[in-house]
SEPA-484807 format. One record per residue (C-alpha): x, y, z; residue in three letters; residue number from 0. Coordinates in Angstrom, 2 decimals. Example, Ala and Ser with C-alpha at 12.3 -4.5 7.8 and 13.67 -1.06 7.14 Angstrom:
BEGIN
FIKE  u  v  w  rest  nr
FIKE  12.30  -4.50  7.80  ALA  0
FIKE  13.67  -1.06  7.14  SER  1
END
This chain:
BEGIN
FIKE  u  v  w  rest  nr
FIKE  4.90  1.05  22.08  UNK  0
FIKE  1.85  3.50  21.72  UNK  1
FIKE  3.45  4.16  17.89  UNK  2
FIKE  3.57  0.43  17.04  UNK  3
FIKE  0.13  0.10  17.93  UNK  4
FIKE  -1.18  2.67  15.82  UNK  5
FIKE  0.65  1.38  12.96  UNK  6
FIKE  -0.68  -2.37  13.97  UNK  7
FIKE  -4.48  -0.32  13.92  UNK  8
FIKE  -4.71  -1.47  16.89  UNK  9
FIKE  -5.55  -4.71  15.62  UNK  10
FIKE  -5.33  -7.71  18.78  UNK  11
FIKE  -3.68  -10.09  16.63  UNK  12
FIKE  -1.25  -8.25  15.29  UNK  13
FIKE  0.06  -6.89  18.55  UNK  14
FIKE  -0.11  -10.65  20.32  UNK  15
FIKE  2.32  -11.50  17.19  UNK  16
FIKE  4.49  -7.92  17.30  UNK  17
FIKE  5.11  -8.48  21.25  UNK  18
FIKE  6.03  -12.11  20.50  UNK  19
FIKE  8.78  -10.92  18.93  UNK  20
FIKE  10.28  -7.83  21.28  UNK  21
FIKE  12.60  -9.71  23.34  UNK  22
FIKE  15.00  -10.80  19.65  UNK  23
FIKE  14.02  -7.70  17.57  UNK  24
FIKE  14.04  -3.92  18.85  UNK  25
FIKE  10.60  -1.63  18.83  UNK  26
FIKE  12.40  0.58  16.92  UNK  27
FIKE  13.39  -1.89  14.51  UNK  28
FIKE  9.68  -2.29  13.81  UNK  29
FIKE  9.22  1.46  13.74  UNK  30
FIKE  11.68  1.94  11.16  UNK  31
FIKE  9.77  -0.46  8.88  UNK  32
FIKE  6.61  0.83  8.47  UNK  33
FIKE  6.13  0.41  4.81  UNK  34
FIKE  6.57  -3.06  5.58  UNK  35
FIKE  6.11  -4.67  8.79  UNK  36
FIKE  4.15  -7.86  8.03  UNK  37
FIKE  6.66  -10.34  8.13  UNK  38
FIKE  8.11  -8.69  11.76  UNK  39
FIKE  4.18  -10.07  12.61  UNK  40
FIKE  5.19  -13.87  12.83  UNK  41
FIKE  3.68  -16.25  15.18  UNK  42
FIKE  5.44  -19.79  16.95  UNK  43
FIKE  5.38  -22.77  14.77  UNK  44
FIKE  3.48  -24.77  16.96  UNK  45
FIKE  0.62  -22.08  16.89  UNK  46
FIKE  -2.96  -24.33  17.10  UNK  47
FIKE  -4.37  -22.15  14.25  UNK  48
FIKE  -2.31  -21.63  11.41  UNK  49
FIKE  -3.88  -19.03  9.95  UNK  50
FIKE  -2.92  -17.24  13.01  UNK  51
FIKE  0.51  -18.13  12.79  UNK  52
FIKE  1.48  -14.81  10.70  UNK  53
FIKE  -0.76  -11.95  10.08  UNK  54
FIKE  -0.61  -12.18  6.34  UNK  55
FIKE  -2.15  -16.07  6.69  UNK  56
FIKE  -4.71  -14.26  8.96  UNK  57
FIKE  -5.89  -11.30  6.24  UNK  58
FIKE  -5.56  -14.21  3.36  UNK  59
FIKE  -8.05  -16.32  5.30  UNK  60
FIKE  -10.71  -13.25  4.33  UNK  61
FIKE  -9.03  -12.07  1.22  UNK  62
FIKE  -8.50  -15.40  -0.65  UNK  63
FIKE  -12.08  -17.09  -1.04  UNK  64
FIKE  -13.18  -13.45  -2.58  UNK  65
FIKE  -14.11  -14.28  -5.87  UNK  66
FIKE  -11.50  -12.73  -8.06  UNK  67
FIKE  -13.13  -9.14  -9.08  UNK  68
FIKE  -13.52  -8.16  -5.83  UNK  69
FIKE  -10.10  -9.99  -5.28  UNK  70
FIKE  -8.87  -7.11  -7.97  UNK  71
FIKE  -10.82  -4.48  -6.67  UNK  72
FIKE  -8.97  -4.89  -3.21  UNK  73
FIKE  -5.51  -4.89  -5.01  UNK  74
FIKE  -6.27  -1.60  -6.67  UNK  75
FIKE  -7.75  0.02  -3.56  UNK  76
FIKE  -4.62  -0.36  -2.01  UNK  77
FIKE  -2.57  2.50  -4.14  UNK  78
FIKE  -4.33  4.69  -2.14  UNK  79
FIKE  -3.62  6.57  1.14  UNK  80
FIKE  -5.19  8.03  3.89  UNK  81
FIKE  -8.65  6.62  2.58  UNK  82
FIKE  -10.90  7.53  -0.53  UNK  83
FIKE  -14.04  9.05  -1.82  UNK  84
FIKE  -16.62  7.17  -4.03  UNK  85
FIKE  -15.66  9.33  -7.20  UNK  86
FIKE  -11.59  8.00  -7.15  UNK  87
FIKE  -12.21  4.75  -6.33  UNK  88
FIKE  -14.95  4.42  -9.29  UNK  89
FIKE  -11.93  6.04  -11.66  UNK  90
FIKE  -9.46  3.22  -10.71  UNK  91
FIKE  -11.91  0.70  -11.12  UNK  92
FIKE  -13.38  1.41  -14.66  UNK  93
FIKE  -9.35  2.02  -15.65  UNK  94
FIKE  -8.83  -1.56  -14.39  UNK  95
FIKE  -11.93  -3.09  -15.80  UNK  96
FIKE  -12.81  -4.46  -12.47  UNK  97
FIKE  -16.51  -4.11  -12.88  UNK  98
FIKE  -16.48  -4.93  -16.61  UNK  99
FIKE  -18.94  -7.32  -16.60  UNK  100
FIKE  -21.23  -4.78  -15.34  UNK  101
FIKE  -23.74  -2.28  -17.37  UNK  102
FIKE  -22.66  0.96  -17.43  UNK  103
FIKE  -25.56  2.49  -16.11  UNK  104
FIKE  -25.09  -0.18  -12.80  UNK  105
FIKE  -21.27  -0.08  -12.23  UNK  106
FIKE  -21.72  2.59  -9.60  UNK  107
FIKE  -24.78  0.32  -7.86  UNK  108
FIKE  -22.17  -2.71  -8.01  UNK  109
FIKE  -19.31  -0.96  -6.78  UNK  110
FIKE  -20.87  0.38  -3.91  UNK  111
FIKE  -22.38  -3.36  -3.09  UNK  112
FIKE  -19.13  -4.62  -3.41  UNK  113
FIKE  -17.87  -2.45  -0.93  UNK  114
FIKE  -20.27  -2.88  1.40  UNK  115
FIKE  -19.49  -6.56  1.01  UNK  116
FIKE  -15.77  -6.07  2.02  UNK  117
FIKE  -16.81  -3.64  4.97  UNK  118
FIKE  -18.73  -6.61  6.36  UNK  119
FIKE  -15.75  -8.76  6.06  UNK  120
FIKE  -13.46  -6.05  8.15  UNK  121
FIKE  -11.13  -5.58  4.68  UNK  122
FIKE  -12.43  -1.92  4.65  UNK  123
FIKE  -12.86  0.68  6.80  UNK  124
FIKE  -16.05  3.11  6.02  UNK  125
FIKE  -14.97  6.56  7.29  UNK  126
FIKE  -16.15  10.48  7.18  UNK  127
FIKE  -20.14  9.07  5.92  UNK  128
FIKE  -21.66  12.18  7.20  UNK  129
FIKE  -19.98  14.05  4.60  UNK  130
FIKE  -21.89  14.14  0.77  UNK  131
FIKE  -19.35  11.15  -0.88  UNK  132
FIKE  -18.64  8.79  1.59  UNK  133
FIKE  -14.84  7.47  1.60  UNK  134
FIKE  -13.46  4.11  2.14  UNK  135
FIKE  -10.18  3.23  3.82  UNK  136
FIKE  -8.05  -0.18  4.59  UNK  137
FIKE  -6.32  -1.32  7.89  UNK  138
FIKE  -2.42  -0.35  7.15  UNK  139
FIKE  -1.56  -4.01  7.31  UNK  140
FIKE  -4.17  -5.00  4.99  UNK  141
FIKE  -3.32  -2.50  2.39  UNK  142
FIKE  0.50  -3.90  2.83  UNK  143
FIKE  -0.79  -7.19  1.93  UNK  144
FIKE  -3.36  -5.94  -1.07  UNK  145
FIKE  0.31  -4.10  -2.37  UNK  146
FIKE  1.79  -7.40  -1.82  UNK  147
FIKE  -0.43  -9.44  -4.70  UNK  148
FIKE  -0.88  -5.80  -6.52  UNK  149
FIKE  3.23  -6.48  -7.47  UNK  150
FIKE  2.50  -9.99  -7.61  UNK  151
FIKE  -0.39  -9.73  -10.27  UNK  152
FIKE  1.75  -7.13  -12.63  UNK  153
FIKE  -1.00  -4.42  -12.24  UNK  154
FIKE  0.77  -2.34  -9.65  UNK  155
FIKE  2.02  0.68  -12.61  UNK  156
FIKE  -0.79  0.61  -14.16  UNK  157
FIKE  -3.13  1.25  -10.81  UNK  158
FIKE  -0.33  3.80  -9.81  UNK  159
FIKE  -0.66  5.64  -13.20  UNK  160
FIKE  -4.90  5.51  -12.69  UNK  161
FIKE  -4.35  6.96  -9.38  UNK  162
FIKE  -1.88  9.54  -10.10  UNK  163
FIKE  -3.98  10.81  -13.27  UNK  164
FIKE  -6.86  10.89  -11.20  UNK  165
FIKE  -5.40  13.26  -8.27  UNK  166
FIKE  -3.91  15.23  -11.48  UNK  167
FIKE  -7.52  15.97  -12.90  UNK  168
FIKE  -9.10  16.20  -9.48  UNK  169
FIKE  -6.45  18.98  -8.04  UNK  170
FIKE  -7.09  21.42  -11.87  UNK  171
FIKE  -10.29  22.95  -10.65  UNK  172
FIKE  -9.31  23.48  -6.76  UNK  173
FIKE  -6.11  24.81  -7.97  UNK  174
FIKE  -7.94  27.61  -9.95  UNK  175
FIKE  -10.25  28.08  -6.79  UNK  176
FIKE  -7.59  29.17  -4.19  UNK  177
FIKE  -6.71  32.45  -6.69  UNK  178
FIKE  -10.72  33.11  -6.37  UNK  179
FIKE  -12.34  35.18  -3.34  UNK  180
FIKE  -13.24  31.51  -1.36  UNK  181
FIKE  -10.20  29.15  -1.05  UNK  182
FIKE  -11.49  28.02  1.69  UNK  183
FIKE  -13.28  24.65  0.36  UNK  184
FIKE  -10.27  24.18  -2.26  UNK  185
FIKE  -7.89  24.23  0.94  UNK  186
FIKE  -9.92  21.69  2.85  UNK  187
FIKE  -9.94  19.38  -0.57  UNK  188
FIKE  -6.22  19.53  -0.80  UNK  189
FIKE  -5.67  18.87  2.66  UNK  190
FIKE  -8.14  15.71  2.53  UNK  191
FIKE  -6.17  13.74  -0.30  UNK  192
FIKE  -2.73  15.87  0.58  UNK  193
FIKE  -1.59  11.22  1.69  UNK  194
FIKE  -3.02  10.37  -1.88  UNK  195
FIKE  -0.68  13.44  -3.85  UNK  196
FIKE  2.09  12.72  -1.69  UNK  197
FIKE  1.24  8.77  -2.44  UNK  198
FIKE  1.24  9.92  -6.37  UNK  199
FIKE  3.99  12.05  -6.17  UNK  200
FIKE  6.07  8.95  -4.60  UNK  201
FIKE  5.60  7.05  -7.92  UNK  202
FIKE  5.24  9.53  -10.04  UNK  203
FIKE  8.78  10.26  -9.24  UNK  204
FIKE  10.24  6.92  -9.28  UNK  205
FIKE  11.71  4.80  -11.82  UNK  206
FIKE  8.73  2.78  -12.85  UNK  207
FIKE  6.41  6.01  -14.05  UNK  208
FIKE  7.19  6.51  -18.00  UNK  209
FIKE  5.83  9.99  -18.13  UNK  210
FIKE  8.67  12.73  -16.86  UNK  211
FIKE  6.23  15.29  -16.95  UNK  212
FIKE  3.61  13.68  -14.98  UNK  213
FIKE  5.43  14.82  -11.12  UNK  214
FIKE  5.93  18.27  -12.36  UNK  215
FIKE  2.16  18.45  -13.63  UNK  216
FIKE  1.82  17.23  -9.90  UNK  217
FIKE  3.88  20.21  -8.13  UNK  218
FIKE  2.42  22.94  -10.47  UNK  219
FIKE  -1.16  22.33  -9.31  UNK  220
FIKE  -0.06  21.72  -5.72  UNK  221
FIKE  1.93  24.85  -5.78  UNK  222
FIKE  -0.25  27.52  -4.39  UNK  223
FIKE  -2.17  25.15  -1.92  UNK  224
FIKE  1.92  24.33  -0.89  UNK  225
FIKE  2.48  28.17  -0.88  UNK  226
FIKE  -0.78  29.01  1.00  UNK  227
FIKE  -0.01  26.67  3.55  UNK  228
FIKE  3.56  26.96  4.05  UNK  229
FIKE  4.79  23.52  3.14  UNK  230
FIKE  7.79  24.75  1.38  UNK  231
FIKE  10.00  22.49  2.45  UNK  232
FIKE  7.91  19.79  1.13  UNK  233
FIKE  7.41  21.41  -2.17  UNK  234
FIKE  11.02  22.25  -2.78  UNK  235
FIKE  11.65  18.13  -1.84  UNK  236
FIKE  9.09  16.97  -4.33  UNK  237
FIKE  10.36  19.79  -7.00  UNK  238
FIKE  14.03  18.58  -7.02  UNK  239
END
């Protein structure tokens, strides 16, 4: 129970909707489905609201009167995982010409605005703002949803490939840093997007990335953060 909740982020509705369900479909059944668990989240038919009949009507009652850039900027934001700083979220969004009708010199101003905006409607999560970039993450069941229309608008590879190119750039310095007399810093880096490589990784190995080379690029500049920390179980997985 304590597991589904964390997946649900704790989120009221979502629970009221998951225990609805317990007595015709096993907890573990849930559990097992983590990747996608909205449509376990279904409410009676007779429910007086609809749009808290499911938990998908319930996130599409904030997401759909966004007008339709930040409606795109939510779709990207959802390739990545365990949250993200200012810099990689800037670097999907000029790849997707989200903020295109913005000056160069202001896209960072507008992004940031934009954020804020969907912070104050609970689609993002602001989290780690003491540090010097401030990251941004999403609710798991609003990210499944943002995945959702990311498929359904044909810009899922494309955000995938952004993402995965970005991590491939971002991990070139830190991997020369752990050879140097700190790692230290490099380690901590690694460790903080170690969801987003293992999110890149995912696709990079799958059947809808077109570069071969681009998961191997991956492992070699994971390799000695993998070797320093003794994940070599997880680097000979991602290797084969």
């Amino acid at each position: 129970v304590a597991a589904l909740c964390r997946r649900l982020d704790g989120l009221r509705l979502a629970i009221d909707l998951a225990a609805a369900q317990v007595a015709e479909i096993p907890l573990q059944t849930m559990l097992r489905n983590f990747a996608s668990i909205l449509p376990f989240l279904e409410g009676p038919e007779h429910a007086r609201n609809s749009r808290h009949r499911t938990m998908s009507n319930a996130i599409a009652w904030s997401y759909n009167p966004l007008p339709s850039d930040k409606q795109r900027l939510m779709r990207s934001l959802a390739v990545f995982s365990g949250g993200s700083a200012l810099p990689a979220i800037e670097s999907i969004v000029l790849s997707a010409d989200v903020s295109k009708t913005s000056p160069a010199p202001h896209v960072r101003e507008a992004l940031v605005t934009s954020l804020g905006e969907l912070i104050n409607r609970h689609l993002l999560v602001p989290v780690a703002w003491d540090q010097d970039e401030p990251r941004y993450d999403m609710l798991q069941t609003v990210r499944e949803f943002c995945l959702a229309r990311l498929v359904e608008s044909d810009e899922e590879s494309s955000a995938r490939e952004a993402h995965a190119r970005y991590f491939l750039d971002f991990a070139e310095p830190h991997r020369r840093a752990l050879q140097g007399p700190d790692p230290n810093p490099s380690l901590r880096q690694f460790a903080l997007e170690m969801d987003n490589f293992r999110a890149a990784l995912g696709w990079s190995t799958g059947e809808d990335c077109d570069d071969p080379l681009l998961a191997l690029q991956l492992c070699n500049r994971l390799a000695h953060f993998w070797l320093l920390r003794r994940f070599v179980v997880e680097a000979n997985r991602w290797y084969e």
